[in-house]
Structures are given as structure tokens and as C-alpha cells.
N, C-alpha and C positions, 0 to 999 in steps of 0.2 A: 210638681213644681211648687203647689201651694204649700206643702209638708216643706221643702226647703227653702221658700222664703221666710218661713216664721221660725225658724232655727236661725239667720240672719243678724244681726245686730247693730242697732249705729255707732257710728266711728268712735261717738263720747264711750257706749257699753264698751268695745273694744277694747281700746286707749285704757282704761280704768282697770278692766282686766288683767291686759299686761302688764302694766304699772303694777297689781296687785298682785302676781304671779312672784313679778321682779323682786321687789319687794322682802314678800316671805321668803322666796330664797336665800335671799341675799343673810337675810336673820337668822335663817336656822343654818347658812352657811357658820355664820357665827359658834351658834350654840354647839356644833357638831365640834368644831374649833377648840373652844371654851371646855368641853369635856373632856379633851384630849391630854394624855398624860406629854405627848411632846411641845405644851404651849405651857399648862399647868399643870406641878408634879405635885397633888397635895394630897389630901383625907378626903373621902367619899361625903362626911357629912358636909364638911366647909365649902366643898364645890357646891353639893345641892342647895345648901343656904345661899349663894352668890345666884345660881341658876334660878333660884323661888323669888330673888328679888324681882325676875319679868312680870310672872303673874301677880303681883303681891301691889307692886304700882300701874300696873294696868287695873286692876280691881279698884284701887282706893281710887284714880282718876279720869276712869273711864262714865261716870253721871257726868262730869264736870265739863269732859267732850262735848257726851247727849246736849248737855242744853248750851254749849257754844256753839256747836252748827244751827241751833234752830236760831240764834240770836246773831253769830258774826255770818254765818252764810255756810255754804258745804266748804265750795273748793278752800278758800284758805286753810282750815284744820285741816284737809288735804293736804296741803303742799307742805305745810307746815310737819305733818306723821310724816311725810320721805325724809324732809331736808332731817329732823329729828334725827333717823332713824341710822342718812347718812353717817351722820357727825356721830351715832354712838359705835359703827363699825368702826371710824375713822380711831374713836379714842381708845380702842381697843390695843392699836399697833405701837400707844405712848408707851406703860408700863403694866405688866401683869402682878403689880403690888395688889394682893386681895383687895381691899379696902376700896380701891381704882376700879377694880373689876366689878365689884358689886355695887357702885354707884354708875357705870357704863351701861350692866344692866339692868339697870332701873328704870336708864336714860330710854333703853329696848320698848319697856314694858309701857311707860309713859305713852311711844312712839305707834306704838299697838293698841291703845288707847283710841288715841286718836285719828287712827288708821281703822279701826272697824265700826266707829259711830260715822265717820264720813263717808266712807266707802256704804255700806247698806243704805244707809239715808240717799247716797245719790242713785243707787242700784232699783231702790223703792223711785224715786223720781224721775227717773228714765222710764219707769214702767208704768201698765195701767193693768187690771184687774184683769186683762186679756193674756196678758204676756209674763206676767210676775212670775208666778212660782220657776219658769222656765230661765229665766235670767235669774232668780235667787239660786235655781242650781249649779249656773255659770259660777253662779260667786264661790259657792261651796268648793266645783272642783277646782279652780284655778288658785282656792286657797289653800286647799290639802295639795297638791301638786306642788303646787308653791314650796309649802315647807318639807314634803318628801324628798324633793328634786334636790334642796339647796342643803338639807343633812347629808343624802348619798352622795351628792358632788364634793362636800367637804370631806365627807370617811376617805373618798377617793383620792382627794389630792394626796391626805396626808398621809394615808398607809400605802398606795404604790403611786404614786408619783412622788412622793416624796418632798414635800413644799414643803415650805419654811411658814410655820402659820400665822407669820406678821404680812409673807404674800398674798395668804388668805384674807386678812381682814382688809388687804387693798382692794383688793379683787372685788371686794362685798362693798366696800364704801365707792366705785366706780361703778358699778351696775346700780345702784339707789340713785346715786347720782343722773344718771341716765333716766331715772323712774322721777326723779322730779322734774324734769325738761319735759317728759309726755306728759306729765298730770295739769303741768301752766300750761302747757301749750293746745294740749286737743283735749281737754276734760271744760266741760262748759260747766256755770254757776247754774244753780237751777233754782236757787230762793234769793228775791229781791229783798235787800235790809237795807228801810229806809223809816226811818225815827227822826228826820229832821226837819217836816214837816209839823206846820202848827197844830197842837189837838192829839201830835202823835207822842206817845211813851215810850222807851224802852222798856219792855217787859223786865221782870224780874228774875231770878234764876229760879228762888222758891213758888212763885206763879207757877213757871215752866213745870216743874216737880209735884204742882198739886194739881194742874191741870190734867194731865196724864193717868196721875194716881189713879183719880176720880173716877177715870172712866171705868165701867163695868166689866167692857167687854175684855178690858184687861187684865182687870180683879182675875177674871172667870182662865186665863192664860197662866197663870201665877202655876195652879194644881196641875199643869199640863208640862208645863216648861222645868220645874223643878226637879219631877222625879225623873224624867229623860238624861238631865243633864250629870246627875246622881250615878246613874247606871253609867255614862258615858265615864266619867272621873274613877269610879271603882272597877272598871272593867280598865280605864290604860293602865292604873294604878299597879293592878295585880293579874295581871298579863304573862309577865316574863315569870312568877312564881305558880302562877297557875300550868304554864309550858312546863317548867323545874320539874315538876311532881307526875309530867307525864313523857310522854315519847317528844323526843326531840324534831322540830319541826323542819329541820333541814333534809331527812326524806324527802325522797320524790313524789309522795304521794300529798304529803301532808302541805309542801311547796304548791302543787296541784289544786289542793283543794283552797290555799286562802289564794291564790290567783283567781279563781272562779270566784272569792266574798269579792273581793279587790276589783276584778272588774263589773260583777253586779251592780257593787254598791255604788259605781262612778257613772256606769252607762243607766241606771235609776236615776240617777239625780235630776239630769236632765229629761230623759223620758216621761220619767212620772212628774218633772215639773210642767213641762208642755202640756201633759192628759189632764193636769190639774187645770190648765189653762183653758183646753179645748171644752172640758165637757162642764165647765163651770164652777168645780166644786173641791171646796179644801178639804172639811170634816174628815170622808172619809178615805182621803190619803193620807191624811195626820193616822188616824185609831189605825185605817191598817198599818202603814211605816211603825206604828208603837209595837204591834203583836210580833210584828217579825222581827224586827231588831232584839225586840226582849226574845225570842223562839231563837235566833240568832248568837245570842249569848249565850242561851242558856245549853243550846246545841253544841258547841265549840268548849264549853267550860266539862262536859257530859263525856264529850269523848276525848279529853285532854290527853289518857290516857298513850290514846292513838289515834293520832288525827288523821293519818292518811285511811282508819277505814271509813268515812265521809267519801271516799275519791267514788265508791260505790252507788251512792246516794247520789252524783252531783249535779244534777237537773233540779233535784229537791233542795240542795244548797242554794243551788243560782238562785234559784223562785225566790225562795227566803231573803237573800239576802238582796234579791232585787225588790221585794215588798219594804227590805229595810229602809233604802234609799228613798222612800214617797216620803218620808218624813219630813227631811229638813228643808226642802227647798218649800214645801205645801205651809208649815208652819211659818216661814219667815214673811210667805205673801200672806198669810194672814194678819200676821202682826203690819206690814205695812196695808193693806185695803181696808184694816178700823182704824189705824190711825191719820189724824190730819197734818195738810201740809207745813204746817208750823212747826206741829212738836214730834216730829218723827225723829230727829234725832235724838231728844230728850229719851222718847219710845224704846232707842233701840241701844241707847247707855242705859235703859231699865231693864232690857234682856242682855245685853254683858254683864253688868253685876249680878244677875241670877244664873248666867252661864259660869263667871268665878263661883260664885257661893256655894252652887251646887258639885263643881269639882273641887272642895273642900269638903262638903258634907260627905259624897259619896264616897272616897278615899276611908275617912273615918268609920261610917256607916258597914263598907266592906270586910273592913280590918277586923270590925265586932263579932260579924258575922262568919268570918274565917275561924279566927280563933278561939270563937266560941262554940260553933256548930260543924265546921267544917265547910267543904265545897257544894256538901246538901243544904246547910244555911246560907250559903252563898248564891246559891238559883234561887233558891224559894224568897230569898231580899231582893233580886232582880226580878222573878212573878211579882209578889207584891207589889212594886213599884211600876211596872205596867201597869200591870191591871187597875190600879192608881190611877194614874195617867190617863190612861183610854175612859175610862168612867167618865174621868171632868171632861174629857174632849165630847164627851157626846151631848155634854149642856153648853157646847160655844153656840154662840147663835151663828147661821151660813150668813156669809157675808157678798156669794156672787149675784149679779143679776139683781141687785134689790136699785130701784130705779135714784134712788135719792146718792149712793155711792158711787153710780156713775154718771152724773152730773157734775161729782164733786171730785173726780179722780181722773186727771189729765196728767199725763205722762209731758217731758221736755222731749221734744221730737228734733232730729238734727235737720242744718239747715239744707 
């Protein structure tokens, strides 16, 4: 019973969730949309330019979030990423003039901005050093879910059911729509902003930016987070060309086997985020989730040839790729348990622009390596960058159990 009530959650984690599920559906409803030759009949490049304007203004204004949640509060930049996010489904169904299109999604990318410095800032606030990584891996899966869900729901409408894709982008602006009614209504504030007492200041935004910097323990996060995000960018990147060059993954065997990565890596998330919770310690679910996920690519990229003979192995896959999953949810409670309650959103618009950065670097990085060295240069740049990785993780300082952080680390508990 005690193992099921700490998988529980209160009504705000809930609420926030589904809201956050809702949400990336609804978007990548869109995007599946937006790709579609029966919405737009154009050139491969002019689409991807229109598609790269999401990431491209979510990167330039996602700091700009960070330090408005520590300054205007969480929930408003909250409600404000749905309503946004509404209105850019909504202006989707005006006109499919590129120009329209690629300022709409912009409108996306803004909206995504300010939807994942709010959202972790409150995800971090809801939690305490007990329960975090277990709720950061909530966040994870109901955010990949989120955007798998609401692409396969769009391929489906439009190739057999047959919708008209101005139905689609209804469809998406009335489910967002719904996502901001839960997020005012059962999403509670969890940072009091009050500057209007005498002696008191408005902080600065540049403050906010060098307050953060400064801290060490985050310097020491920078060699950790960079080359993760690297491998992550060069591996979606060149996926479909690495598949091209081997056996086709629509076998039964090969279906088989990324079913068993696919639900490793979602039943980890959670799992190894709790264990990280239970036995006190991040470090080493961070360096292991590194060895496997990099073991994990570099497995998958190895036998591209032919995936389904993996199906032989696949207790040895699960393992893998269930070691892969300790990673993200263990890394994000640690980025919220060093930092404070002031500038954790600033904290966490410092990890989305090194999450953009890195899926720029690594795209590029991958490309050199392909076409330089081939798929053996291609592993041994994904080695490297582990082993990178895991190195700096082993000088974080541990962050659980040290008495002075739990003093200072109270979670917003429901009423």
C-alpha cells in the first residue's frame, strides 16, 4: 500500500499533467497537419523552414520565460503558454499563405516556451527532494505521450478518416481551449510576488541571469547536460537515414524489438524516478541512464542493418534501455533540489536553451561525422560524448539527505 501511495499525486500534479498531455497534443496535432500535402502542397525545404520557426522562437524566448516566472509568478506564464498556444491552432484555419504559416508557428514555439519554464518550475514546486525525480518522470512521460498521441491522431484523421484539415486545427484549438479552464481553475500559484511593500525591489531580469550563472553547482551541470542533448539531436536527426541504409523496420521482429526500447524507456522513467527518490541518490542514476542510452544508440545504430535480430537479445535490450530511462527524470530533480525558490524558473529557461543549443550542435556534429567517417564515426562521436558526459557527472556534488537542503526545500502541498 505504501509503494501505491507514493506513485499518487495531488489534484494541482494531476491537473498540470493533463493540461500538459492536452496541450502537446493538441500541437503536434498541428504539426502532423502542417506536414501534410492535403493542407500544404509545397517544397520539402519551405515546409522545414516554416516547421524550424517552433524551435527557433522557442529558443530565442524561452530565458525570457525563465526569469518571468521567478518575477510575475508560475501560474500566469501558465495560462498565458495554453491561451497562446490556443490562438496559434485557431490561426492556423485563417489562411495557409506561407508567410501566415510561418509566423503561426512561431506563435507555437513562443507558446512552448513558455509552457516548459512554467510547467517544470511548478512540477519542481509541487515537489520536495523526496518525491521529485518520480514526478519529473511524470512530466517526461505525459510530455512524449503528449506529442506521439496528438501526431498519430492527426496522420489518422487525415489519411483514413479523411478530415478536412481546417477540422483539424478546430479540433486542436477546442482541446487547448479546455487545457486552459484546468490550468485557472485547479493549478494552484506556488510563488508569492510581492514588491509593493516598503524596502522592497523588483529584482532585475539581468540579476535573475547572474544570480544562477554564478552558482557552481550549475557551472559543473553545463559538461553534463550538453553532450546528452548533442546525442539526443543527432540521433532524431539521422534516424530515418540511418533505418534507409539498413533493413526496414516495419518487420515483425524489428516492430518487436523498438516496442520493448519504447516501453522500457517509459516504464524507467518513472520507476527509476521513485528509486532515485526512495534510496536518496541522483549521481548514480544520472552516469548510469548516460552509459545506457549512449550503449542504446550505439546498439541500434550497429545492427541497423537488421534490427529484428535484437528480438534474440531482448531481455538485454529491455535492461538497456531501461537503464536508459534513469536518466532524465534523476537529472531534472537535480537541477530543481540545487536550485532556489526564487530562480528556478530562470534555472530551467538555462536548461531549454542548452536543450535548443544542443539539438543544433548535435545535428551538425552528426552530419560531420557521417560524412566524414561514416556510421563507425558515428558511434565512436556518440562514445565520446558519453563518456564526456559521465566523467563530469561523477564531480556533481550529491545533493540528497544533506540537512541544510532540506530545511530549505518544502514542496506546495494540496489543501
Amino acid at each position: 500500500m505504501q509503494v501505491l501511495r507514493s506513485i499518487f499525486i495531488s489534484k494541482e500534479l494531476f491537473s498540470l499533467y493533463f493540461a500538459t498531455f492536452v496541450m502537446r497534443a493538441a500541437a503536434f496535432l498541428c504539426i502532423a497537419v502542417l506536414g501534410s500535402k492535403k493542407f500544404l502542397d509545397t517544397d520539402a525545404f519551405i515546409l522545414a523552414v516554416i516547421v524550424a520557426m517552433y524551435p527557433a522562437s522557442e529558443l530565442l524566448t524561452v530565458m525570457f520565460f525563465g526569469v518571468l516566472v521567478d518575477v510575475k509568478g508560475r501560474k500566469p506564464i501558465l495560462v498565458f503558454a495554453h491561451g497562446l498556444t490556443a490562438l496559434a491552432a485557431f490561426l492556423f484555419i485563417i489562411t495557409n499563405h506561407l508567410l501566415w504559416l510561418g509566423m503561426t508557428t512561431a506563435i507555437f514555439g513562443v507558446g512552448a516556451a513558455a509552457k516548459v519554464t512554467s510547467t517544470l518550475t511548478l512540477v519542481a514546486d509541487y515537489s520536495t527532494i523526496t518525491d521529485r525525480a518520480k514526478n519529473m518522470g511524470l512530466f517526461d512521460i505525459v510530455t512524449l505521450g503528449g506529442l506521439a498521441s496528438g501526431y498519430i491522431f492527426g496522420v489518422v484523421l487525415l489519411n483514413f478518416y479523411e478530415f478536412d484539415p481546417i477540422y483539424c486545427f478546430l479540433i486542436a484549438t477546442l482541446v487547448v481551449l479546455i487545457s486552459v479552464v484546468i490550468v485557472q481553475l485547479f493549478v494552484k500559484e506556488t510563488k508569492k510576488v510581492d514588491y509593493g511593500g516598503e524596502g522592497k525591489e523588483k529584482p532585475k531580469y539581468t540579476d535573475m541571469f547572474q544570480t544562477v550563472l554564478k552558482d557552481k553547482r550549475i557551472k559543473k551541470l553545463l559538461p553534463v547536460y550538453i553532450p546528452v542533448i548533442c546525442i539526443y539531436g543527432l540521433v532524431i536527426t539521422f534516424t530515418e537515414r540511418i533505418i534507409e541504409e539498413g533493413d526496414s523496420v516495419t518487420s515483425g521482429a524489428a516492430i518487436k524489438v523498438l516496442g520493448v526500447v519504447g516501453i522500457a524507456l517509459i516504464s524507467s522513467l518513472l520507476i527509476m524516478g521513485k528509486a532515485s527518490d526512495i534510496t536518496g541518490k541522483r549521481k548514480p542514476f544520472i552516469i548510469v541512464g548516460l552509459f545506457c542510452f549512449g550503449a542504446l544508440a550505439i546498439l541500434l545504430v550497429h545492427y541497423r542493418e537488421n534490427i529484428g535480430d535484437l528480438w534474440s537479445i531482448w531481455p538485454v535490450v529491455f535492461l538497456i534501455g531501461f537503464g536508459a530511462g534513469a536518466f532524465p527524470p534523476a537529472i531534472l530533480a537535480y537541477l530543481a533540489d540545487i536550485t532556489e525558490h526564487q530562480t528556478r524558473g530562470t534555472s530551467f529557461g538555462i536548461y531549454s536553451l542548452i536543450l535548443g543549443t544542443g539539438l543544433i550542435i548535435g545535428p551538425l556534429s552528426g552530419g560531420i561525422a557521417l560524412d566524414t567517417y561514416g556510421m563507425k564515426g558515428f558511434m565512436v562521436l556518440i562514445g565520446i560524448l558519453v563518456t564526456f558526459a559521465a566523467l563530469a557527472a561523477t564531480r556533481l556534488p550529491e545533493t540528497r539527505f544533506l540537512e541544510e537542503e532540506k530545511l530549505l526545500d518544502h514542496a506546495i502541498k494540496s489543501p
